[in-house]
Every structure is written in C-alpha cells, then in structure tokens.
C-alpha positions in Angstrom: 3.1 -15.7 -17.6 3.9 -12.1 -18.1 7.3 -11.1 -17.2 8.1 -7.1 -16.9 10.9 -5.0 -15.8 10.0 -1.8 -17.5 8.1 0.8 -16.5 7.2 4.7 -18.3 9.1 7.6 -17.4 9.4 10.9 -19.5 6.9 9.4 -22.5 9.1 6.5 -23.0 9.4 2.7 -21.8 12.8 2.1 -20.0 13.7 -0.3 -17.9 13.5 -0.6 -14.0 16.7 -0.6 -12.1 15.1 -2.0 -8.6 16.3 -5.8 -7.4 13.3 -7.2 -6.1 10.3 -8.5 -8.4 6.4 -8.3 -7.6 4.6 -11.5 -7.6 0.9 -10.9 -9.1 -1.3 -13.7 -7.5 -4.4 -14.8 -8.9 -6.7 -14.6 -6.2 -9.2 -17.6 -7.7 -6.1 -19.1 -8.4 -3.8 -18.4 -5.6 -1.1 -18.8 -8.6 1.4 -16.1 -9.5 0.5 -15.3 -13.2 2.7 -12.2 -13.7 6.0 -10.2 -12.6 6.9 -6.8 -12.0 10.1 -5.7 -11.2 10.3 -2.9 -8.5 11.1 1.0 -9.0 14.8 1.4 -7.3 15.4 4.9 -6.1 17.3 6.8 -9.0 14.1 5.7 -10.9 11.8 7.3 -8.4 14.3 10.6 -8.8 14.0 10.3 -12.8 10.1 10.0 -12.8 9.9 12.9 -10.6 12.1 14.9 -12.6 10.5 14.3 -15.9 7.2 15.0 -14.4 9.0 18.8 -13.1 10.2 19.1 -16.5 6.4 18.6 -18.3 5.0 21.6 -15.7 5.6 24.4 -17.9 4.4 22.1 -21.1 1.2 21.7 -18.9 0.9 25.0 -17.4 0.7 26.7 -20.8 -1.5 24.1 -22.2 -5.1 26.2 -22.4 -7.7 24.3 -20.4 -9.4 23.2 -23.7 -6.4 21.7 -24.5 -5.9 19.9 -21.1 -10.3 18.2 -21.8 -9.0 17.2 -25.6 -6.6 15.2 -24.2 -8.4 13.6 -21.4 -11.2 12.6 -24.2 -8.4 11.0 -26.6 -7.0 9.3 -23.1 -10.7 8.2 -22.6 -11.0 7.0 -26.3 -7.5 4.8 -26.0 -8.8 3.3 -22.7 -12.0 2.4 -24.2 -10.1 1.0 -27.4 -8.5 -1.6 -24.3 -11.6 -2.3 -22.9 -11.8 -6.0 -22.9 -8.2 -6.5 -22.8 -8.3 -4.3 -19.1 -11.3 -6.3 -17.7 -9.5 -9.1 -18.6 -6.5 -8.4 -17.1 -8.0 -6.7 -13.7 -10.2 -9.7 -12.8 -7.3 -11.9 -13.1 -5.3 -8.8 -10.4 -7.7 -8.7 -7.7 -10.7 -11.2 -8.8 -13.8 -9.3 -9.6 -15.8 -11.3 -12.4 -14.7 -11.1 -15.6 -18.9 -10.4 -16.3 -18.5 -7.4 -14.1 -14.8 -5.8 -14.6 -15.9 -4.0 -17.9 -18.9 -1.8 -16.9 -17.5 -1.1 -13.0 -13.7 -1.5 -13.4 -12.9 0.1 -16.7 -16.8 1.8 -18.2 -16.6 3.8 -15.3 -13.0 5.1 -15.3 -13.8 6.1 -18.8 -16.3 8.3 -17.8 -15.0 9.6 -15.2 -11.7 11.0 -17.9 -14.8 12.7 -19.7 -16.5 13.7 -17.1 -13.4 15.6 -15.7 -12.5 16.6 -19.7 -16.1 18.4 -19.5 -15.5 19.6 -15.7 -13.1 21.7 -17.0 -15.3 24.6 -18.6 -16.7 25.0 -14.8 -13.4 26.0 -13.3 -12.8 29.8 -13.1 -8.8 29.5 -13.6 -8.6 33.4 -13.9 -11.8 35.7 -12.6 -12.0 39.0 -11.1 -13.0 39.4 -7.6 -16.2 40.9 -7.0 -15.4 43.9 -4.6 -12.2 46.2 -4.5 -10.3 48.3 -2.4 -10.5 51.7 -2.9 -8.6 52.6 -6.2 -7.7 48.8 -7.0 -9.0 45.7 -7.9 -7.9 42.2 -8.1 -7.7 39.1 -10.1 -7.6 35.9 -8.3 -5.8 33.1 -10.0 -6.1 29.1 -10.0 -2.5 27.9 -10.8 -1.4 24.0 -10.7 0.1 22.8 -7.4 3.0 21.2 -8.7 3.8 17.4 -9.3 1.6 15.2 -7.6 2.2 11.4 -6.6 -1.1 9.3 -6.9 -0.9 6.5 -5.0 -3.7 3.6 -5.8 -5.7 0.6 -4.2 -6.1 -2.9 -6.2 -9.9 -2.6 -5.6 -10.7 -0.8 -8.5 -7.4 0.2 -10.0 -7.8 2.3 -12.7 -11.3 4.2 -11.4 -9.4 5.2 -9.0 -6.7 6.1 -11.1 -8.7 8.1 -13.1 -10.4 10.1 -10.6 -6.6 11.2 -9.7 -4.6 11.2 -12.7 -7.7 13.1 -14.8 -8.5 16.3 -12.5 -4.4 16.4 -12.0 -3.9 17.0 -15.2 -7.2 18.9 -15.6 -5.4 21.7 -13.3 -2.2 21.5 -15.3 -0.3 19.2 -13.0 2.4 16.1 -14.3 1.2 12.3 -12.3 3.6 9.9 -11.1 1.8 7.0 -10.5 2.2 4.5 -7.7 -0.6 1.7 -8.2 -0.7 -1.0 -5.5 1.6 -3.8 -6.0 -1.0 -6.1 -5.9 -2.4 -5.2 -8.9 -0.1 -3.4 -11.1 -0.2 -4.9 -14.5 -3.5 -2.5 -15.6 -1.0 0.0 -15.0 0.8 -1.0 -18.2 -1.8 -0.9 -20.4 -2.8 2.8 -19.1 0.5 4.0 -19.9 0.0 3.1 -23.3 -3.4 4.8 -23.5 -1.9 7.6 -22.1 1.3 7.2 -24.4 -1.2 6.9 -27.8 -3.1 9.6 -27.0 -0.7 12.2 -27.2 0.4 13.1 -23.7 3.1 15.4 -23.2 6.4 13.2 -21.9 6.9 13.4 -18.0 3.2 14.6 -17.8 2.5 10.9 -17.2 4.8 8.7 -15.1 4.5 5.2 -13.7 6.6 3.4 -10.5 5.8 0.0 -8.9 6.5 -1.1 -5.6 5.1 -1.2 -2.2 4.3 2.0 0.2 6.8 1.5 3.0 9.5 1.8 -0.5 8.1 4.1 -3.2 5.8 5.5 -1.6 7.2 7.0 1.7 10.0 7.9 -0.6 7.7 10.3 -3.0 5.4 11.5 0.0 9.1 13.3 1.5 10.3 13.5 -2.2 11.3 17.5 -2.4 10.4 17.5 -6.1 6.9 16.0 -5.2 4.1 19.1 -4.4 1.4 17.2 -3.4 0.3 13.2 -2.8 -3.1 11.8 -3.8 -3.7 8.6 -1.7 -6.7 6.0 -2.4 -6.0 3.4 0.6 -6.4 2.3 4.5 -7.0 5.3 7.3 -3.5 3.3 8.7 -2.0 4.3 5.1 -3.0 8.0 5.0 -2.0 8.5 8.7 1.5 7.1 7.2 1.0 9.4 4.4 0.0 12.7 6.1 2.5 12.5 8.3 5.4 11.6 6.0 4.4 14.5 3.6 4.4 17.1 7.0 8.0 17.2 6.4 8.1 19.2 3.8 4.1 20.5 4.1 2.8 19.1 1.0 -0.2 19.2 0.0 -2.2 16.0 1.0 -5.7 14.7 -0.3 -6.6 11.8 1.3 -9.6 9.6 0.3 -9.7 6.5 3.0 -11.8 3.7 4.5 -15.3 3.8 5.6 -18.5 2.1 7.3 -21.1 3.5 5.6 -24.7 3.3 7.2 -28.1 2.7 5.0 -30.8 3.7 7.3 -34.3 3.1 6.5 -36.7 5.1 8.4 -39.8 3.1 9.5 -41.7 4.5 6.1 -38.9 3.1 3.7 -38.7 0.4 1.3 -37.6 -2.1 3.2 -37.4 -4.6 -0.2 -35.9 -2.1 -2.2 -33.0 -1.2 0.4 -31.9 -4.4 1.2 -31.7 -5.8 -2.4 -29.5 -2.0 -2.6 -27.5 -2.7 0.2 -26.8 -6.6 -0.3 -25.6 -5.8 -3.9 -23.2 -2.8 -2.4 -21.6 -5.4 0.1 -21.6 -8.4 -2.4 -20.6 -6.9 -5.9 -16.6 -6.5 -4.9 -16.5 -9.5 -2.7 -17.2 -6.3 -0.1 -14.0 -4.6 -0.8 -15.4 -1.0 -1.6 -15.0 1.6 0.5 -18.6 2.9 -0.2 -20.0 -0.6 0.6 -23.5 0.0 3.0 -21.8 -2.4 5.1 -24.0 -1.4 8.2 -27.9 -1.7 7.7 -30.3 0.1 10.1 -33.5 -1.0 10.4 -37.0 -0.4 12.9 -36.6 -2.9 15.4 -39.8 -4.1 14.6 -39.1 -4.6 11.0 -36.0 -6.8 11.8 -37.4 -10.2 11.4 -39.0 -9.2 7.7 -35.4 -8.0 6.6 -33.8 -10.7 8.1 -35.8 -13.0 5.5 -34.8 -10.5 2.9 -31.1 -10.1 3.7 -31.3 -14.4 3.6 -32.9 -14.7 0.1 -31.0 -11.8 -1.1 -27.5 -13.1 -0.1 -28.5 -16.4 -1.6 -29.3 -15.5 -4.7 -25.7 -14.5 -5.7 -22.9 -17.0 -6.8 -19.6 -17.2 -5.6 -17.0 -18.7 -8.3 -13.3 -18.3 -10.1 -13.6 -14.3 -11.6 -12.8 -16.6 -15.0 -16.8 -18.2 -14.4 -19.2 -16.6 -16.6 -21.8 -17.4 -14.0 -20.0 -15.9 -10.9 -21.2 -12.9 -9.2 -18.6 -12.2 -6.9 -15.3 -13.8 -6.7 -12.7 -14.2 -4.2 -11.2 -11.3 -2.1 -7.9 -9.8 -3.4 -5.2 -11.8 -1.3 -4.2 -14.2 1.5 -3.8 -11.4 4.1 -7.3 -10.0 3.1 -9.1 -13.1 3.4 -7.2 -13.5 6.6 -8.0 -10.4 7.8 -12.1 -10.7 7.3 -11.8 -14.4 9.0 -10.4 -12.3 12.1 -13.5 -10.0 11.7 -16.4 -12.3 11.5 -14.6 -14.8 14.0 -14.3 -11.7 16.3 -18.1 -10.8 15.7 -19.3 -14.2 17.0 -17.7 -13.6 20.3 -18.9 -9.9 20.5 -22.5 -11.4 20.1 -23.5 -10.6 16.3 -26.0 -13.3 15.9 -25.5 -15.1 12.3 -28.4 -14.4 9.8 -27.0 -16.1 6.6 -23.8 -17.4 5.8 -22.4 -18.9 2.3 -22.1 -22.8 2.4 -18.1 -23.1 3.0 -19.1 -26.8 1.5 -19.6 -24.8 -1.7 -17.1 -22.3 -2.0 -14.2 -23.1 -4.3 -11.2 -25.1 -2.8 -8.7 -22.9 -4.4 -7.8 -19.3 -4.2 -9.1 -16.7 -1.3 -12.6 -17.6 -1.3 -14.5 -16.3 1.8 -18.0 -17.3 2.4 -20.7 -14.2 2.0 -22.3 -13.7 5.7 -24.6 -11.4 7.5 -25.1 -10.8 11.4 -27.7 -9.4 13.2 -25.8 -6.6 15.6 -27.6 -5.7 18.9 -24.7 -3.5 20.1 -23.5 -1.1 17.7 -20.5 -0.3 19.7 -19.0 -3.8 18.9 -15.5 -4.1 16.3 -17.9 -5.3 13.4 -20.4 -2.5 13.3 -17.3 0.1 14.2 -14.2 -1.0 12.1 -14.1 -1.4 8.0 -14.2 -5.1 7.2 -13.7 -5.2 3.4 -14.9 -7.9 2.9 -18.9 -9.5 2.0 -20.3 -8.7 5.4 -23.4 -7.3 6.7 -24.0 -6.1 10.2 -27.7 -5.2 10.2 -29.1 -3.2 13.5 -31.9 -2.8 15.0 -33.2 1.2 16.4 -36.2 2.6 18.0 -36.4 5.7 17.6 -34.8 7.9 14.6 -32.6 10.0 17.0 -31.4 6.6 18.0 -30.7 5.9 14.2 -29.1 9.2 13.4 -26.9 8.3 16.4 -25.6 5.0 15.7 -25.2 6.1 11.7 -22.9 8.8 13.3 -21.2 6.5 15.8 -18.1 5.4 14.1 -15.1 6.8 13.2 -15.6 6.9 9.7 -17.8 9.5 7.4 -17.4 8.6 3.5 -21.1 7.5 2.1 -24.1 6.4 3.5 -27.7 5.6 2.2 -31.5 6.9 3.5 -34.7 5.2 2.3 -38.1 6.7 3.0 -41.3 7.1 1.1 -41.2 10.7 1.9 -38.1 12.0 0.2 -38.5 15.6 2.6 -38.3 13.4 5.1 -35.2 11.5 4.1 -33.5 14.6 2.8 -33.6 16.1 6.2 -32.4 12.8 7.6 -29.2 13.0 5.0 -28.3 16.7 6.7 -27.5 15.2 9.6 -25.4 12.3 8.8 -22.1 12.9 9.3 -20.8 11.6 5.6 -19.6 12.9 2.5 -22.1 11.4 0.1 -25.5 10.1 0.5 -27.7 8.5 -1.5 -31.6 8.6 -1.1 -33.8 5.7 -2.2 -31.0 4.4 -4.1 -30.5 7.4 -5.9 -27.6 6.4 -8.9 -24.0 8.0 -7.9 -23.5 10.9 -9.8 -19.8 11.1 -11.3 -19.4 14.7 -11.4 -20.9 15.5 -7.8 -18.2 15.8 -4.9 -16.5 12.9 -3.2 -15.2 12.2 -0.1 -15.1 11.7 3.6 -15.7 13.1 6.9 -13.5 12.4 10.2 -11.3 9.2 9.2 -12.6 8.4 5.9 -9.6 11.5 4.7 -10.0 14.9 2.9 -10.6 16.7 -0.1 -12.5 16.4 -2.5 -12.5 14.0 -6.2 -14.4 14.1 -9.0 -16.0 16.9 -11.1 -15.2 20.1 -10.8 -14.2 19.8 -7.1 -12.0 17.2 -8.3 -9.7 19.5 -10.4 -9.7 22.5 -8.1 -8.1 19.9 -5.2 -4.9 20.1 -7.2 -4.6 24.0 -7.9 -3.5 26.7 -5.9 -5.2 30.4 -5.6 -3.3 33.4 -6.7 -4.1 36.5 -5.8 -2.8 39.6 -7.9 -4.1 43.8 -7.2 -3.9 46.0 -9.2 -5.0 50.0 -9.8 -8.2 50.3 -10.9 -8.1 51.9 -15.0 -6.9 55.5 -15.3 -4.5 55.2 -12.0 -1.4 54.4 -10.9 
C-alpha cells in the first residue's frame, strides 16, 4: 500500500502539514490501497505564493517557449503511460484494457494539441480601424494564478485540458484533483517536474472541496478557478469566487440527447450511444444518456439497445476481459440505485438490465440497464445519472424531438443521426448544446468545448481553450508622424 504525505510546491516535493489522511478505495475492490495526507492551510498559502512568484517567469516566456514545454510535458507523460493506466483503473475503476488510450492517450494529445494551439492565438495584433490620428494595439495578457480543480472520472484529461491552455496563456496551476483519485496526481507532478517546468508554475494540493477548495476559490492570490465537477459544485464555486470577482470557467454535468431522425441509422446510433453510456460505467459527462427515437421505430431499437447492452462485460478493472467496471465509490453506486429505483416508480418501463446474479460480489458494481421513457419530464430523462443508464424516448414529430432534446436543464453535447447530413446539420443548429456530433462524427480535440445553461461556461480545448485564461489589453496610441 502506498503511503504519501508529500505533495509539489514551488518545483520541489515537501511535505504536507494537514492532519487528516485520504483513503483511496479500490472500487472493484472496495479496499483502501493508498494514502494521501491532506493540504493544511499554510500549505494552500505556499502553493499559491509560489505559483505568484512563477508569473513573471511565465509572462516573459515567448509563446514558442510556453508549446516546447507542453510537448516535453507530453513526452514525460507518455514515458508513464502504463504505470498511469495502471494506477487510474485501480482510482476510480475503468479497465485496465481501456485506461491507456481514454485515460492517459488522450490527455497526451490534448498537451500537444494545446502546444500546437498556440501559433493560433493573436497575443499582440493591431486593431483593424482607428480613431482619427491614433491607432491601437489590443493585447492578450495572462489572467493571473488559476486553481484547477478536477473530477476522478478521467483525472488527468481533464487535468490537461486545464493545466495545458493555463499555461499556454502564461498562467502558474495549482492543482486540486478530487480526493478520490489523487494518486495520478503524483506521477504528473513528476512529468511536469522532468520536463523542465519553471518552479511555482506547477503546484499540487489534496483534499476535499468544502476544505481546499472553497479556500482557493476566495483565496486573494488566486485570479481565476477552473472547475471540472457537479452543477451543485460549480454553483458552490461561482459563488464562492463572487467575493472577490474572479474569473470563473465552469465545465459541469450534462444529459446529452442522440436524436435520430426517422432517416437515421438506427444500428449505427445505438451501438454509438450504448458504448458512450457503457465505456465509463456511465460516468462521463458527454455520455448520450437520453436516446430519441421515431415512435414507430422503438420496438427495432429496443432489440438493439438489448443485444447491444449484452454484449459488454462487467468485471474487476484488473480483468483483462472487462469492458466496464464498477462505478467510482459507495456514494456513487448509491446514488444511481436512487435513480433507477426512482425511474421504476415514475413509469420507465425496463428494456434490459445486467444479471445482478452475475455482477461481482465485491466492490461498487451496479448492473448496466436501460428504460423505455414515455414522459420525458420524469427525474431520469431530466437529471444526470452518472451512471450505465439509458432512458430511450419515443417522438412523433421532429419539432417534438427538438423539444424534448432541449427540455432539460443541461446543454453540454448531444448527437444527430440522419442519412441526409443537411438535414441533420440543420437539426444540430437548434439544439441547445455546446458540442454535437453527426453520425458519430469522432470528437475533435482542438474544436471548442463546453456547455449551455447548467452544463457551466467557457470554453476548453484548442485555441479557445487558451484564450479562456487571458485577459484583453487595450493600448492607443498616435498614429506615425504625431504626437
């Protein structure tokens, strides 16, 4: 068992000075299998002050500069590559099979897709258009120190789609990952720490958000707060960080729709969706966890929701034959019984459902199940389950669709299938979502992401990614010749 009390502040490993120690559970397990000791306060204040101390290191650091390290960070994760899938599945329970192409291949490329984002970020550009005898030059500065605080779903994607345009921009990170699964933070501190980072440019804290991380969303050294997490959390978040008017981005939960218009691949979409809702145990925020089907289609995709969800295994994240393991914890196991209990008294109708006969005995196993929803308005087809469950729904009419696809509180990603892409294009324009997919379309890493309404805002990844965490500067000036 892995026992830590240090964490890295200022480019060096010292020790943590909090009293209470983070149990990592195994979640096929349900054994502890590590310890973290907490950040106390007066180590919150030092990581904050050595990331103030790296901004002018940072802020001078040309752009080209900023991508070379991001690459050599890239090249030091990918050098841990086994060792983090390894360690991740054990965390939060995804297959081992599965942890290094969508837990740690894809936090790779999103460092060098952010290292190459770089070169389409005008950081100083004259502004087309002048005042009479003047001109101006509008500048993109760094915001300041920002606080990233990060889900155990996928830990270090996430953390990379923060830490990498943060530092893109020319700002120092203090990391916060969740304390359910910290220990991956380790190892990226020493990627970061091999591949040359300036110290206080890259800071890590443990502990939980009612502790650390109320305490660096009002922190008055802290300019801006990155959170990955629940709507509840970012509500916390926002309005902790109104005290001092920080800069917020806020990237949050979702219920993301995959409509398939009467011409669509019905096949196609369901095998889509089903591996969306299934590959995390269901506990990704861009999960198609509602399905929209014609209502005279449903009986054909009720058979191919059935076979599909049956063809996947559930087993330990350690079982080379597993395709999803358990969910992350006790309370989130507990929390997706509540849902699916719920949904059988709201009147979701059960399509398929995981032998519990067959599900391991120990760990937080939850059988993989999918409802038929008549009502859209009921908690399953409105509220994020995160967990493996389907709510598929029936429509008439494609109004009806583009209603019930709107109808939640939630706007994050969503999913069209037609055999006239036209047709689904102008089907995507009026979803109310921040990323959509057509005919399962792959995700492209250097498009724009983010949510509508209470799935947060701003903007991660590519270019948009790294001009979330600068601020514009405006300077005028006389025109040549004048003064």
């Amino acid at each position: 068992m892995d026992h830590r009390a240090d964490t890295y502040i200022d480019g060096k490993w010292v020790e943590n000075n909090g009293e209470d120690v983070i149990a990592v559970i195994d979640p096929s397990t349900g054994q502890c299998v590590a310890t973290v000791r907490e950040s106390a306060t007066e180590d919150m204040d030092r990581a904050v002050e050595a990331a103030n101390r790296a901004r002018p290191v940072l802020r001078e650091m040309p752009p080209e500069e900023r991508a070379a390290l991001l690459e050599r960070v890239a090249d030091e994760v990918e050098a841990r590559l086994p060792e983090l899938a390894e360690l991740i599945s054990s965390e939060m329970g995804m297959p081992v099979k599965h942890c290094a192409n969508y837990q740690v291949r894809t936090a790779i490329g999103t460092f060098r897709n952010t290292a190459n984002a770089i070169a389409d970020v005008d950081f100083v550009a004259p502004l087309r258009g002048s005042a009479p005898n003047g001109r101006s030059t509008v500048l993109r500065e760094p915001v300041g120190v920002v606080a990233a605080m990060t889900p155990w779903n996928f830990p270090v994607l996430q953390t990379a789609a923060k830490i990498g345009p943060a530092l893109a921009a020319g700002c120092p990170v203090v990391l916060k990952p969740s304390e359910v699964a910290p220990m991956d933070a380790f190892l990226l501190a020493d990627a970061f720490d091999a591949a040359g980072a300036p110290p206080g440019s890259f800071n890590v804290l443990f502990g939980n958000g009612l502790h650390v991380g109320e305490y660096l969303a009002r922190h008055p050294g802290v300019s801006m707060v990155s959170l990955t997490g629940s709507t509840r959390a970012g509500r916390r978040v926002a309005e902790v960080a109104a005290g001092s008017v920080k800069r917020v981005t806020l990237e949050l939960g979702g219920k993301s729709a995959a409509v398939v218009l009467p011409d669509g691949d019905l096949a196609g979409a369901v095998e889509r969706v089903v591996r969306t809702v299934l590959i995390n145990t269901g506990q990704t925020c861009t999960a198609l966890s509602r399905l929209l089907v014609p209502f005279q289609s449903l009986p054909e995709v009720e058979e191919l929701v059935a076979a599909a969800m049956a063809s996947y295994r559930v087993g330990p994240s350690v079982d080379p034959d597993a395709d999803l393991g358990p969910l992350a914890s006790w309370n989130q196991k507990h929390r997706v019984t509540e849902h699916v209990e719920r949904a059988l008294l709201d009147g979701a109708r059960t399509i398929w459902s995981h032998p519990d006969a067959e599900l391991p005995k120990d760990g937080f196993f939850f059988a993989p199940t999918a409802f038929a929803v008549s009502d859209p308005r009921i908690a399953l087809a409105q509220q994020e389950v995160f967990g493996p469950v389907l709510a598929v729904i029936p429509y008439v009419e494609e109004d009806e669709a583009l209603s019930i696809a709107n109808g939640t509180p939630y706007g994050l990603a969503g999913a069209v299938w037609s055999e006239d892409e036209e047709h689904a294009l102008r089907f995507a324009e009026g979803m109310e979502a921040g990323s959509i997919e057509i005919n399962g379309a792959p995700f492209n890493g250097l498009a724009p992401f983010g949510g509508y309404k209470q799935s947060g805002y701003g903007r991660e990844l590519g270019a948009s990614g790294i001009i979330q965490f600068t601020e514009l500067k405006a300077i005028q000036r006389h025109k040549a010749g004048t003064r």
